[in-house]
C-alpha positions in Angstrom: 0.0 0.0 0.0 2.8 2.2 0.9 5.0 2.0 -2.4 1.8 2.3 -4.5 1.3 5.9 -2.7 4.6 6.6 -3.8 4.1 6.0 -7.4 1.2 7.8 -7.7 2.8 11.2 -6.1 5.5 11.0 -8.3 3.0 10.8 -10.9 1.2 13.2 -10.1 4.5 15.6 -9.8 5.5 14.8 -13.6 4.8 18.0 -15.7 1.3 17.3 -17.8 1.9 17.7 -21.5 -0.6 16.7 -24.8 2.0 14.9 -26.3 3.6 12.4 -23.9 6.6 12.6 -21.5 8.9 13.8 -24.4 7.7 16.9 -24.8 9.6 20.2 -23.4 8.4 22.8 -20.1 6.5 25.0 -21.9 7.3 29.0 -22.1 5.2 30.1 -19.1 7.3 27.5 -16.7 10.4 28.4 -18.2 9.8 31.9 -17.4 8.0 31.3 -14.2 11.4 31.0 -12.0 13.2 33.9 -13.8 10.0 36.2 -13.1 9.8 35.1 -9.7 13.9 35.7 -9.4 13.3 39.2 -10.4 10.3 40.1 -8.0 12.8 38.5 -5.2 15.5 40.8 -6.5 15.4 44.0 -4.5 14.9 47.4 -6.2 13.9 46.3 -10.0 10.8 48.4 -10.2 12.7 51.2 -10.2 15.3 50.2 -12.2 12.7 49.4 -14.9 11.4 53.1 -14.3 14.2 54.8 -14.9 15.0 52.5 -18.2 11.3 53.0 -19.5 11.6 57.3 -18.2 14.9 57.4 -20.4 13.4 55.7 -23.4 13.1 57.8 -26.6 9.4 59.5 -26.7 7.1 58.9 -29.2 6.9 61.4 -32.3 3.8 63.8 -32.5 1.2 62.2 -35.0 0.8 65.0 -37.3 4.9 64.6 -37.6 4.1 60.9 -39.0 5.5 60.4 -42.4 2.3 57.7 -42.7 0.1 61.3 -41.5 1.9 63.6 -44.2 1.6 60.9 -47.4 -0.8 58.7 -46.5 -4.9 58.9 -46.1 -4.6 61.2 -42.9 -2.9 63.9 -45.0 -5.9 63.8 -47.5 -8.1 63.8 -44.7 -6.8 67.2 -43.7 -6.9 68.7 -47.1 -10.2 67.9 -47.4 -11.4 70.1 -44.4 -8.8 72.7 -45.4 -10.6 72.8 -48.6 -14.3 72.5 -46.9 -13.2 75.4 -44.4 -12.4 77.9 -47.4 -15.2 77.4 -49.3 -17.3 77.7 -45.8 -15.3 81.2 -45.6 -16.4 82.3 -48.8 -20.1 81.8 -48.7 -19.5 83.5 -45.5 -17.8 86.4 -46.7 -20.4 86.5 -49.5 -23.2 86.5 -47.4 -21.5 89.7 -45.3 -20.8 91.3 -48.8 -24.6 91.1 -49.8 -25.4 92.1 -46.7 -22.6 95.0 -46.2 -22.2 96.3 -49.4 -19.2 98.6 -48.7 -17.2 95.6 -47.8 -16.8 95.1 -51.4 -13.8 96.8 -52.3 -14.2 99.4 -55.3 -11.4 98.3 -57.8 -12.3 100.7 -60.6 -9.3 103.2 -61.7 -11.9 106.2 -60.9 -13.5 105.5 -58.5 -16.8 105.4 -59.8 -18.1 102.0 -57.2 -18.1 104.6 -54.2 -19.9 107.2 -52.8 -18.4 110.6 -53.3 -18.1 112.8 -50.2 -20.4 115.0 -51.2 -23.0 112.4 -52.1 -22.2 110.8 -48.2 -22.9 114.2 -46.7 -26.5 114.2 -48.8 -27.3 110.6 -47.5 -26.6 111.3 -44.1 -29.5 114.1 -44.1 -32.2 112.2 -45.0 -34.8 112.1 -42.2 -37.4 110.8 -43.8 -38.1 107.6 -45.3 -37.1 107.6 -48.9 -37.5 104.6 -51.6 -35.3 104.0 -54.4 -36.8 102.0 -57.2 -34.5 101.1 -59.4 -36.7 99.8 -63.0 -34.8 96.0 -63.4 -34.6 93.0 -61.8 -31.8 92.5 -59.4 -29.7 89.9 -61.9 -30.1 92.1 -64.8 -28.5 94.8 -62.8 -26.0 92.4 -61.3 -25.2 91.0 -64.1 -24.9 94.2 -66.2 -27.6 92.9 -68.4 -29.5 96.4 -68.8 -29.0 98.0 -72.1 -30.3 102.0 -73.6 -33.3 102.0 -75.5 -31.4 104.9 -77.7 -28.9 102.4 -79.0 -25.9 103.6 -76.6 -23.5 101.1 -75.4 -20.7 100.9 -72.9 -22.5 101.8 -70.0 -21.8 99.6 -66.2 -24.8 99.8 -65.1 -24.2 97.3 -62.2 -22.9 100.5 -61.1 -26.3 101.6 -60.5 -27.1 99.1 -58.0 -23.8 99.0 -56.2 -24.5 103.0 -55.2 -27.6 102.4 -54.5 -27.0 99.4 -52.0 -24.7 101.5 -50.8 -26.2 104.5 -49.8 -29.3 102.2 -48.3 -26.6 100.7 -46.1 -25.3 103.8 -45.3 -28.7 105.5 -44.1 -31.9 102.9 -43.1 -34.3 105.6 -43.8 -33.8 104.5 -47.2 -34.7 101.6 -49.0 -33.7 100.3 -52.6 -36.6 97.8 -54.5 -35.8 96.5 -58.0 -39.1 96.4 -60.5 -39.2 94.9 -63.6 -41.1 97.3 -65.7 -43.0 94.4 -68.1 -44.1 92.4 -64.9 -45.7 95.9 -63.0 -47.3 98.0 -65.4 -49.3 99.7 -62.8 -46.3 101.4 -61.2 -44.9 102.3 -64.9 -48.4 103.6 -65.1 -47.7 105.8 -62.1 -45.2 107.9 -63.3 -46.9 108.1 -67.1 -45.3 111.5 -67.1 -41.7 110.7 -66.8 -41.6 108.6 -69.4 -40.0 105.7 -67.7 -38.0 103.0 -69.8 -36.0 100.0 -68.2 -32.9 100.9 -66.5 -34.8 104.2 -65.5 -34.5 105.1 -61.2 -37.4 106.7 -59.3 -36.1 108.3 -56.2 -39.2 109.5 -54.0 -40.9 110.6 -50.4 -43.9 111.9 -49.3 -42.9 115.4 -50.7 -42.3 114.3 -54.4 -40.4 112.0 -56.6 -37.4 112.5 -59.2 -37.2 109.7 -61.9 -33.7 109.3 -63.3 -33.2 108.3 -67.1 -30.4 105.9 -67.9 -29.0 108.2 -71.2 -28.5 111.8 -69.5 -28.9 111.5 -66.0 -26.9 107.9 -65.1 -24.9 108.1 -67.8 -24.2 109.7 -71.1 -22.1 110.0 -74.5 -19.4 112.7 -74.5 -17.9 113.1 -78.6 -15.1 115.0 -79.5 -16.0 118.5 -81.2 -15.2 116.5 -84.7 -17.3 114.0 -83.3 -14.9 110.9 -84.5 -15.1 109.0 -81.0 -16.8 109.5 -77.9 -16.3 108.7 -74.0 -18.5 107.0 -72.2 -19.2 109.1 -68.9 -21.0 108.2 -65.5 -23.0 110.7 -63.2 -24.8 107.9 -61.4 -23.0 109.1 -57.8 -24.0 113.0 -58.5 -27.8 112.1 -60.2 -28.2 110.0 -56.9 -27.0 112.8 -54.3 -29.4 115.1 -56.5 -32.4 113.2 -56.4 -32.3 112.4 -52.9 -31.6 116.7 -52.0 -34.8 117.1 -54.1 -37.1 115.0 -52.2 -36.2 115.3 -48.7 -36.8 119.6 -49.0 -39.3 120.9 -47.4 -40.0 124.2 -50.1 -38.1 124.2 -53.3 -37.7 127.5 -55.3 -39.9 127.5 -58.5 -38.5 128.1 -62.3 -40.8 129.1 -64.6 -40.5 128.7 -68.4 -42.7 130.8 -70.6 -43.9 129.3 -74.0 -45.6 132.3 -75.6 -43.2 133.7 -77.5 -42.0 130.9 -80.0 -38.9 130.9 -77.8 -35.8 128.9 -79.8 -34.0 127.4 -76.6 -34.0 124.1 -76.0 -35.3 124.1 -71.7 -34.6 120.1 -71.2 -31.2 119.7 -70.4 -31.8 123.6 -68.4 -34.7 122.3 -66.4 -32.8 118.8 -65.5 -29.9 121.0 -64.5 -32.3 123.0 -62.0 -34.5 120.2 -60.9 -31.0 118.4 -59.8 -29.8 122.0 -57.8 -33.0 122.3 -55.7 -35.8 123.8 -57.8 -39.0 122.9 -59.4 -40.0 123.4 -62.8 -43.2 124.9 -64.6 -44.4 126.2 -67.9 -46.7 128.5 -68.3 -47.9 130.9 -71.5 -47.3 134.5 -70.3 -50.1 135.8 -72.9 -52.7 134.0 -71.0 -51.6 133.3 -67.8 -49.6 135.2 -64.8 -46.3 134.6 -63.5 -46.7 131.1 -61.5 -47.1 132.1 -57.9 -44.2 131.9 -56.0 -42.2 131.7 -58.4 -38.3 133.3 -57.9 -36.8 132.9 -61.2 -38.7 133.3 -64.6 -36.4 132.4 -68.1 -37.0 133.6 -71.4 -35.1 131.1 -73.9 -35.2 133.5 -76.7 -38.1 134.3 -77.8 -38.9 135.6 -81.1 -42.0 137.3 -81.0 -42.2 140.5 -79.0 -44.2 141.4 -75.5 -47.6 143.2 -75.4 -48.0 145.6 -73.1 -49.8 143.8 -70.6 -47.5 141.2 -70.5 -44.4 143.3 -69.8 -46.4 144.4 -67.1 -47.0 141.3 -65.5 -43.2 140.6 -65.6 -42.3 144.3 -63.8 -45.1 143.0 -61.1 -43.1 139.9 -60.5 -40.1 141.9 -60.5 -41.6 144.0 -58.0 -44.1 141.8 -55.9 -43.3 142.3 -52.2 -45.1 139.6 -51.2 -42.6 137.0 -52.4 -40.2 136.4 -49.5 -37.0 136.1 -51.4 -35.0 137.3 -54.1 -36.5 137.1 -57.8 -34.4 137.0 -61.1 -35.5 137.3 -64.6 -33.1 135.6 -67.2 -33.2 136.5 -70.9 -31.7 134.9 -73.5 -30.8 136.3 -77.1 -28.7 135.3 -80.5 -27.5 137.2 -83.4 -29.9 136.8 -86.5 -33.1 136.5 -84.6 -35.9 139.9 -85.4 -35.8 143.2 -83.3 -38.4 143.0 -80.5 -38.9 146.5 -80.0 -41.4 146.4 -76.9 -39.4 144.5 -75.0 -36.2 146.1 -75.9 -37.8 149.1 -74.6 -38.6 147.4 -71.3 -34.6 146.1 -71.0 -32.9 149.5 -71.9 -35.1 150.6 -68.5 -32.7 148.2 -66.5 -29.5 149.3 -68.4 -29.5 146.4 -71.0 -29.3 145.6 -74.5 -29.1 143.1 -77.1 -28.0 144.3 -80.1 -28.9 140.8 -82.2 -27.9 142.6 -86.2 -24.6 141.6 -84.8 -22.3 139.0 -84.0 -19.2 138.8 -81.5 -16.0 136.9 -84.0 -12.7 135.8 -82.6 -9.5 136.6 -84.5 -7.2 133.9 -82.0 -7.8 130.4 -82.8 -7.0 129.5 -79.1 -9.3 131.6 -78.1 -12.2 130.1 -79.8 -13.5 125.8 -80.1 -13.9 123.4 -82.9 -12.3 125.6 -85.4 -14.8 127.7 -85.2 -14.4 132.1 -84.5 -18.0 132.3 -83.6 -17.6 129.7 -80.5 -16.0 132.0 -78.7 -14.0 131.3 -75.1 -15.1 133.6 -73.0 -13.6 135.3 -70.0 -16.3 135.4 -66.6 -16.1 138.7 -64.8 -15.4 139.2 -61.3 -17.6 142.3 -60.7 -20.1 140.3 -59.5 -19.7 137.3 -56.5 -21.8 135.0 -57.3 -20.6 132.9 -54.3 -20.3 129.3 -56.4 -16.9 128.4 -57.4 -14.0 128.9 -55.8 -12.0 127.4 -59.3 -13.3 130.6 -61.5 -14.9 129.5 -64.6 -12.3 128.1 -66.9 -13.3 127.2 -70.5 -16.7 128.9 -70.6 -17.8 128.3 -73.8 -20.0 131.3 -75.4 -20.9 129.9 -78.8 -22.9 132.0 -81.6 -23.3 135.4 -79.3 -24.3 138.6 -80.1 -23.1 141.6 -77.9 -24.6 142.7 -74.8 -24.3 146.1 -73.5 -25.1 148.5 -70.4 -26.9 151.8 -71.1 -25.8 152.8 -67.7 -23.6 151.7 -64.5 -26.2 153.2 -61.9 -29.6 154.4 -62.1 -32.5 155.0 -60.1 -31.1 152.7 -57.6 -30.4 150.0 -59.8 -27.0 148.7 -60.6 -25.4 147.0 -63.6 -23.0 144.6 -64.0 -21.1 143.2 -67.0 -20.8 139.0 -66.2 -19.4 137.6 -69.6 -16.2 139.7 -72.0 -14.7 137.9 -74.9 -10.8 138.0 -75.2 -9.0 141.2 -76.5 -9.0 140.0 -79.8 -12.7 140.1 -80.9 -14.5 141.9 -82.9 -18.0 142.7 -84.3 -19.1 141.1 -87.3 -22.4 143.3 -88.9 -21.2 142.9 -92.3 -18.6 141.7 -95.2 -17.6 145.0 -94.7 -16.6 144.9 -90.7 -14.6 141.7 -91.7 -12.3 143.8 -93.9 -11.1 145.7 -91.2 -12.0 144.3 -87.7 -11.5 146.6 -84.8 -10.6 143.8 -82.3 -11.6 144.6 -78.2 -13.2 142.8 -75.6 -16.5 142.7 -76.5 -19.2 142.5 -73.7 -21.4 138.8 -73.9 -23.7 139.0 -70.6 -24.6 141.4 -68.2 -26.8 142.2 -65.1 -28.8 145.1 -63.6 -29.8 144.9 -60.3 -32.6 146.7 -57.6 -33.1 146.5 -54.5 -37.2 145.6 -53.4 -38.7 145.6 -50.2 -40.4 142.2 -49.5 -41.4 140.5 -46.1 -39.8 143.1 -44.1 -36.6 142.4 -45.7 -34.5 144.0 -48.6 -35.0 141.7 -51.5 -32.7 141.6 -54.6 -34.6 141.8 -58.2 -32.4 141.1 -61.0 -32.9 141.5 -64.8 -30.0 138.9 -66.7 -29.3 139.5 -70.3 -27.0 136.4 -72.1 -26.2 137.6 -75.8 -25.8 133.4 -76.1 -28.5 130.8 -75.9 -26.6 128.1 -77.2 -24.4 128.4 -74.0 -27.1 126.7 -72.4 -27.3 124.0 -74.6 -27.1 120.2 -73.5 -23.4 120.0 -75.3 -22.1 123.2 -73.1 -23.6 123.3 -70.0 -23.7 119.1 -69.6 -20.3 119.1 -70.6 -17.2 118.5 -68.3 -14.6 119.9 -70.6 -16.6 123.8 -69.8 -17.6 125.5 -66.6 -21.1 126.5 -68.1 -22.6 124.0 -66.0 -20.9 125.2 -62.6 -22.0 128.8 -63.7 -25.2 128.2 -65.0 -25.9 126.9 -61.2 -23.9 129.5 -59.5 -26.1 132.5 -61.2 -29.8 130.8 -61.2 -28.5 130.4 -56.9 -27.0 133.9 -56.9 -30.6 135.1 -58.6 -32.8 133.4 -56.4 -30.9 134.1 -53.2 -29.9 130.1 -52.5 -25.5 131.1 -52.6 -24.4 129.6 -49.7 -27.4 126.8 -49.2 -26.3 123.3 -48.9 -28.9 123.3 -51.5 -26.1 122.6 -54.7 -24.9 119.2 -56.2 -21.9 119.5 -58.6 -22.3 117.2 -61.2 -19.3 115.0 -61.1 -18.9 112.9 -64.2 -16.4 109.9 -64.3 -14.9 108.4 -67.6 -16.2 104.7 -67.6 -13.8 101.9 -68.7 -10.6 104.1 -68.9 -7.5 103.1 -70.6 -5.7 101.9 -67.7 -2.6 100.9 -69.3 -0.5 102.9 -71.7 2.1 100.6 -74.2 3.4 101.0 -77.5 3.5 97.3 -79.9 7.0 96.7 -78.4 5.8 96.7 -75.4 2.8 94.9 -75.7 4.8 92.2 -78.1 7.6 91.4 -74.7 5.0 91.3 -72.4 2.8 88.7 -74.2 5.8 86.8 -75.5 8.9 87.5 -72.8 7.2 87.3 -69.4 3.8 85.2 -70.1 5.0 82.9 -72.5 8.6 82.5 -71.6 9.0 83.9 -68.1 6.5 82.7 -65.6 6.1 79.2 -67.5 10.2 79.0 -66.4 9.5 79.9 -63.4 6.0 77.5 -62.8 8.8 74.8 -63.8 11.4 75.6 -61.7 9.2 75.7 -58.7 8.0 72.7 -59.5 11.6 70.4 -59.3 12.3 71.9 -55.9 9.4 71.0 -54.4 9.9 67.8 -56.1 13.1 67.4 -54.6 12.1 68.8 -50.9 9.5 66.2 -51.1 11.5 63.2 -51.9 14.0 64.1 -48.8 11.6 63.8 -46.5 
């Protein structure tokens, strides 16, 4: 019994194995009596601290050749990508929403508002809505064209003002109609003769609709009329149309159409409407002098005055129940008849047209287009008329006949001479005064003034007397190359008593599309061929080898 107990212990001592009792201690024995040496062995776990403590330290991921080349890196270029485009709908969304965020890239300018223009948006008080006659892509997309056949006009320009000055001031808002889809609002403003691409500005107090050829833009041709400029006023008509509707009284102009008068008012009556005043017509041989009225024109007429009707116009000279000064301009031109009634009535203020003449120029730089009866003429200082402080260069006095003063001072009126040709005139009457010309300054325009009592106040009344009507024509006084604009505002201010009135708007034209760079063929031939045919494809190339070879030593 007691050898058989043996056995069996020693049995059960043996090491177990799958295979039989030649097979070897497995791994975990083996190790077992090392493992247990080493947790006998007294201070290993902090020898094996310090080892694992001075062990080199993992590389940061992103320093990875597997993260630079591999999927990661693709991974990361894809939000790179994601995050710019996220930035630029974001951008465009502040853009729409800020519209001066946009930076204005033209060469003149012409995307911003003007300081002037600022100064007129920042007083409006009231709310004012600016209805611009497209749809928002056509004038985004520059897709509104002139119904007179012009071309080369931005008129995205149109919109960026406009957004503009609505961001600028909330009391005004901009609203695009299309003009085919709302007849009823086309309807509206039957009078103005709106087309598409026209602007309605408008308030409670009254509207001003802007054409797209003359008051956004217009054509500007040489005096030989070979080429033309394409020119934009959108930043002035704007400013204009928004100091019309925000006054409270506005002076009144008054046209009369009795007396088959020869000048042509439109571009006149836009220039007034745009400076502050309203506009009428009326027939002085049925009707009186428009009430209220402070200047009354008379665009050479050609058939003379009765004498009621010369006494309506001394009444309104006269009346002292108009609070304000009064003005009466007169034009004339040599070649029209005598008008012997009202001649008589101007030689009582000091003035005369003496239209059997004509005012020639001898000095071909003193005179445009080639032409001695389109005269330059010189603007006198005798009179302030409180406009410009530039003077009045290049005032162009086209087809004039002289104007003189019968006197300097009578019964308390005053006369003034405004407009002298240069030194070297002369008066043309005949083949025979061209033989021999007497050449002088020659006197063009003139003034007599009175003083009236009206309101309690001393009131000016002023007669004007232009020996020119073409001066006031569309091609001189809408032109930027002559001051007959600036004038024409000064004196119809000056007349009425508005110098000094925040009241003006200088139309400020800018050249559209200018010719921004300036190269002879040479030029243009090396900088086509040398630098983006030769040049930067060199360079393209040899960028491209060095990062090849930066890439490959990573």
């Amino acid at each position: 019994m007691e050898l058989r107990g043996k056995k069996d212990m020693n049995q059960e001592n043996k090491p177990q194995s799958g295979t039989g009792a030649g097979d070897q201690p497995s791994e975990e024995l083996k190790k077992e009596p090392a493992a247990q040496a080493a947790e006998s062995k007294p201070g290993a776990g902090e020898s094996d601290k310090k080892q694992a403590a001075s062990a080199p330290k993992k590389a940061p991921f992103y320093k990875k050749q597997k993260f630079r080349h591999g999927s990661a890196a693709t991974a990361f270029t894809a939000v790179f990508i994601a995050a710019v485009v996220l930035l630029n709908v974001v951008v465009g969304m502040l853009s729409d929403r800020f519209p001066s965020m946009n930076a204005d890239l033209t060469k003149t300018g012409s995307n911003s508002l003007s300081e002037e223009a600022g100064k007129i948006v920042d007083k409006v008080k009231i709310p004012v809505t600016v209805t611009i006659c497209a749809t928002r892509q056509q004038v985004e997309s520059n897709q509104v064209q002139s119904e007179s056949g012009a071309s080369g006009y931005d008129y995205s320009q149109v919109g960026t003002i406009a957004e503009k000055i609505a961001e600028r001031n909330p009391k005004i808002k901009v609203e695009y109609r299309d003009l085919d889809k709302n007849p009823d609002f086309a309807s509206k403003y039957k009078s103005d003769g709106l087309q598409a691409g026209s602007v309605v500005v408008s308030s409670d107090k009254r509207h001003r609709a802007l054409s797209l050829d003359g008051d956004l833009f217009q054509q500007q041709y040489s005096s030989d009329y070979t080429s033309s400029t394409t020119l934009s006023n959108v930043d002035s008509a704007f400013a204009s149309a928004l100091n019309a509707v925000i006054s409270d009284v506005l002076p009144i102009a008054a046209f009369d159409t009795g007396h088959s008068e020869k000048m042509d008012v439109t571009t006149v009556k836009k220039v007034l409407q745009n400076n502050g005043f309203e506009t009428k017509d009326f027939n002085l041989i049925t009707d009186k002098v428009p009430a209220k009225a402070q200047l009354v024109i008379l665009g050479c007429p050609t058939k003379d005055y009765t004498d009621e009707e010369i006494t309506k116009l001394e009444n309104f000279l006269k009346d002292q129940s108009l609070a304000g000064d009064r003005s009466l301009l007169v034009t004339a031109s040599p070649g029209e008849p005598s008008l012997p009634k009202f001649a008589s009535f101007l030689e009582e203020w000091g003035l005369k047209a003496q239209t059997d003449t004509a005012v020639l120029e001898t000095d071909a730089q003193k005179y445009a287009a080639n032409n001695p009866l389109y005269l330059l003429g010189e603007v006198q200082s005798d009179l302030d008329l409180g406009g410009s402080k530039n003077g009045y260069d290049f005032f162009f006095v086209p087809n004039a006949c002289p104007v003189t003063t019968t006197f300097e001072n009578n019964n308390s009126r005053t006369t003034y001479t405004l407009v002298k040709s240069s030194e070297t005139a002369y008066l043309y009457k005949n083949e025979k005064s061209a033989q021999n010309p007497q050449t002088a300054a020659q006197s063009m325009a003139a003034l007599s003034q009175q003083s009236v009592q009206a309101g309690g106040k001393a009131r000016r009344a002023n007669v004007m007397l232009f020996g020119s009507t073409m001066m006031f024509s569309a091609g001189a006084i809408d032109s930027s190359t002559f001051s007959n604009g600036s004038y024409f505002v000064d004196l119809t201010r000056y007349g009425t008593g508005l110098s000094g009135t925040d009241t003006k708007v200088e139309t400020q034209s800018t050249v559209l599309n200018p010719q921004d760079i300036l190269m002879n063929a040479a030029q243009a031939r090396f900088l086509g061929l040398g630098i983006f045919t030769l040049l930067i494809p060199l360079a393209v190339a040899v960028a491209g080898i060095v990062v090849h070879h930066k890439r490959r030593a990573l």
